[in-house]
C-alpha positions in Angstrom: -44.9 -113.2 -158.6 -48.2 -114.9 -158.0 -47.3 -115.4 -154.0 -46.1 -111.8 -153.7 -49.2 -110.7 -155.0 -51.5 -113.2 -152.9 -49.8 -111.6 -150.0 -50.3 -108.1 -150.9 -53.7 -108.9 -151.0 -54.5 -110.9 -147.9 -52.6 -108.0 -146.2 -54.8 -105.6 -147.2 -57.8 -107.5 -146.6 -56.8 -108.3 -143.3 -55.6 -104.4 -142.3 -59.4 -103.3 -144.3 -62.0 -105.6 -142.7 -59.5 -106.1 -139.2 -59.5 -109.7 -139.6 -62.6 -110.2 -140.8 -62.2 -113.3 -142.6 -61.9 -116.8 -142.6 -61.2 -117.6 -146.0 -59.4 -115.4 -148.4 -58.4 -117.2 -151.8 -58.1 -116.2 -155.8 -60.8 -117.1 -158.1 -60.6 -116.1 -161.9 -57.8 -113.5 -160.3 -60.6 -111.9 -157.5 -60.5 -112.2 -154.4 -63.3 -114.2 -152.7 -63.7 -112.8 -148.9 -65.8 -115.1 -146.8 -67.5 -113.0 -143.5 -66.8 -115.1 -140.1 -66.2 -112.4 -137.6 -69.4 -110.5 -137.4 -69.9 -110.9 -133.6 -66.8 -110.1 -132.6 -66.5 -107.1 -134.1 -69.4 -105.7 -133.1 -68.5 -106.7 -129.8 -65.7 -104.6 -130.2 -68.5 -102.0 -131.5 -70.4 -102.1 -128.5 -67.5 -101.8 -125.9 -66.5 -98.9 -127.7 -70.0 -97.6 -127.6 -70.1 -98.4 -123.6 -66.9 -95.8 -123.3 -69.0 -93.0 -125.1 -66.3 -93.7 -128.3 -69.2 -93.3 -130.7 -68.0 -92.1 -133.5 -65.2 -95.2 -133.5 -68.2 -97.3 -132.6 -70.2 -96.7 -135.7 -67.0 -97.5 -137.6 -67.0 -100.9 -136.4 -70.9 -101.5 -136.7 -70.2 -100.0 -140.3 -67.4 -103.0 -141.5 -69.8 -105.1 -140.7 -72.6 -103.9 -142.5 -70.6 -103.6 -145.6 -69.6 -107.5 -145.7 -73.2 -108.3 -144.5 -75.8 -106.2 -145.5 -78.7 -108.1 -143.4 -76.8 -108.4 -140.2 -80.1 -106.8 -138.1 -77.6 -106.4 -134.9 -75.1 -104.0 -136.8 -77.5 -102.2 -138.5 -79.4 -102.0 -135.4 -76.1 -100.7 -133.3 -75.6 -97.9 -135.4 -78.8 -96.6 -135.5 -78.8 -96.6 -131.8 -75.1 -94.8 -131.8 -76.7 -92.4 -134.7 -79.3 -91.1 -132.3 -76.4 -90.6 -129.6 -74.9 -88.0 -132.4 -78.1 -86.5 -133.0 -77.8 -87.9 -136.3 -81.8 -88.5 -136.7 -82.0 -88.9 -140.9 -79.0 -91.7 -140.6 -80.5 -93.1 -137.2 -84.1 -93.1 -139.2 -82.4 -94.9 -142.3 -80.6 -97.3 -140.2 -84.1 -98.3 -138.0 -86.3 -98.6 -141.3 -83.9 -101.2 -142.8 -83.9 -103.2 -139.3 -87.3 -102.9 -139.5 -87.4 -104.1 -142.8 -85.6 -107.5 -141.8 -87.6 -107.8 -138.9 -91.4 -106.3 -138.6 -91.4 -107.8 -135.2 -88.8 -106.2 -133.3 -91.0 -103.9 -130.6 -87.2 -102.4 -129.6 -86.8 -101.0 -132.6 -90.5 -100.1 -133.5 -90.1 -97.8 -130.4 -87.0 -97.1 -130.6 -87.7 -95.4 -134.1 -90.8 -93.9 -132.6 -88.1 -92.0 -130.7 -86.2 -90.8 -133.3 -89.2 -89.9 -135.2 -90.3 -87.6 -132.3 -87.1 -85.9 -132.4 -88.1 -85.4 -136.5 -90.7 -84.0 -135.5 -93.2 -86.6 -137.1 -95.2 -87.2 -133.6 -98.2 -89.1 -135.7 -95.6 -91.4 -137.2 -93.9 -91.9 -133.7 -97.4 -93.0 -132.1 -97.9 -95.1 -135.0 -94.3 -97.2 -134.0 -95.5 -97.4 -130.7 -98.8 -98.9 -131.5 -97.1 -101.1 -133.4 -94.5 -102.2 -130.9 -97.1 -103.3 -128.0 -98.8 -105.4 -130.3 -95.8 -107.6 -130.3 -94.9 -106.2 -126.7 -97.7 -105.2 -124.5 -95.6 -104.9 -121.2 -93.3 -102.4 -123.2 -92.7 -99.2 -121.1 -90.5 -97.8 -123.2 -93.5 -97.8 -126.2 -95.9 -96.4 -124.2 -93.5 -93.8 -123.0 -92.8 -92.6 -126.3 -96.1 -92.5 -127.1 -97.0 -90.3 -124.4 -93.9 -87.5 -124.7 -95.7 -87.7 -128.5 -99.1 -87.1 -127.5 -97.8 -84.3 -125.2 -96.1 -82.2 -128.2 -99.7 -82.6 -129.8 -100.9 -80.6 -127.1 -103.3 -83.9 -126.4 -102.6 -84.1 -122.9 -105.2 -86.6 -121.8 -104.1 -89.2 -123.8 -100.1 -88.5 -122.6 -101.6 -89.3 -119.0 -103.2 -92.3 -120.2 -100.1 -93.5 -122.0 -97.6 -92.7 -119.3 -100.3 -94.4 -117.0 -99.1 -97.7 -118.5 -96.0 -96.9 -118.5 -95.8 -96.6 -114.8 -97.9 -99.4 -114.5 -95.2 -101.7 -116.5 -92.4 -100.0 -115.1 -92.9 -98.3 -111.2 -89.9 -96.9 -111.3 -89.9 -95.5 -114.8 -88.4 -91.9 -113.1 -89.0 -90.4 -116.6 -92.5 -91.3 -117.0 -93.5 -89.5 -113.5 -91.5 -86.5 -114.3 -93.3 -86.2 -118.1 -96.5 -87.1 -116.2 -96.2 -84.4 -113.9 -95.5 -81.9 -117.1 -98.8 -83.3 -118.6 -100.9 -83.3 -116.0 -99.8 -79.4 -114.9 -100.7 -79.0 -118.5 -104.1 -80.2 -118.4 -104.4 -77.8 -115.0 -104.1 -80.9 -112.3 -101.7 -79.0 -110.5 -101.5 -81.3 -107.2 -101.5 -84.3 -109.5 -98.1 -82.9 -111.4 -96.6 -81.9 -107.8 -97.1 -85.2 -106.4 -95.7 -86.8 -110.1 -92.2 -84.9 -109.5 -92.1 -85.7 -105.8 -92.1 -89.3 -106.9 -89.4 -88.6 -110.1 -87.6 -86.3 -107.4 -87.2 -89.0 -105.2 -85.9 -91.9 -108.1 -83.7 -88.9 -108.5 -85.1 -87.0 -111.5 -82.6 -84.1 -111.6 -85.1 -81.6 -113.2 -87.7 -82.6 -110.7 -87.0 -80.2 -107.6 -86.9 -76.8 -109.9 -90.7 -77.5 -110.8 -91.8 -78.8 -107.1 -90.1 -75.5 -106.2 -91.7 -73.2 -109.2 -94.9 -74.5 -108.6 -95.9 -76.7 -105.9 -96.2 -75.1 -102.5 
């Protein structure tokens, strides 16, 4: 009886966690599981994630988070694939607990910047992005998210400045002309935005053209 039932139960360990252990035995009659396959699963998570399978991805990220609570890469993973839903609370919760195991990450700093401007919380999303160039200075993506935040505040000088650097980390950063041109039309540089979304046209911006074509001449 006591084999019949230890095989019961490594089977449906095994079919739960998709072979996520190395060690399975009894102990005071409960089952010990010992985590070995963290990578490889979300590997599995991430190739999933490449195919746009997102929903199946999260699944995967989420095994492993329940057998290890601090894996940063897993945790991290989801959030990413929770802003690919437009799931921006779960995304949020996910990047404040990576965040929380590692105050250093500039990735995640502005990658939660993001998701904050998409909350609406533009303060809070500069604030990430400060705080991710102090650990990366050469960030683009941080000074880019700080600038599309600046712009909602309607403080268009200092969008410029920070999609400036931007561009100067990154001179093919197509985004950063394109939202540079959108600022600096906003702030009444007209020829400064027109020759912004030539450049984005030409890295092949697709929204590009209908403004050269609304209001440059």
């Amino acid at each position: 009886m006591r084999i019949t039932v230890i095989y019961i139960l490594l089977f449906y360990a095994n079919a739960l966690f998709a072979q996520h252990t190395d060690t399975i035995h009894l102990k005071n009659n409960t089952v010990i599981l010992t985590a070995y396959d963290d990578a490889r699963i979300i590997s599995q998570g991430d190739s999933l994630l490449d195919q746009n399978m997102i929903k199946q991805a999260i699944e995967k990220y989420t095994i492993v988070v329940g057998l290890s609570p601090a894996n940063k890469t897993a945790i991290t993973n989801r959030a990413f694939a929770y802003l690919q839903l437009d799931e921006y609370e779960r995304s949020l919760n996910d990047y404040n607990t990576a965040i929380s195991l590692d105050s250093t990450d500039y990735i995640n700093l502005s990658n939660r910047a993001l998701v904050k401007w998409y909350l609406g919380d533009y303060y809070g999303a500069i604030n990430d992005c400060d705080s991710a160039l102090v650990f990366n200075a050469n960030y683009a993506y941080a000074y880019f998210h700080k600038g599309i935040s600046y712009f909602e505040l309607k403080n268009y000088k200092e969008a410029i400045n920070a999609f400036d650097k931007s561009i100067q980390t990154d001179p093919e950063f197509t985004r950063a002309f394109y939202n540079r041109g959108n600022a600096k039309f906003a702030f009444n540089d007209v020829h400064g935005a027109c020759n912004d979304w030539t450049k984005a046209k030409a890295l092949g911006h697709k929204m590009a053209d209908a403004m050269i074509k609304k209001h440059c001449r």
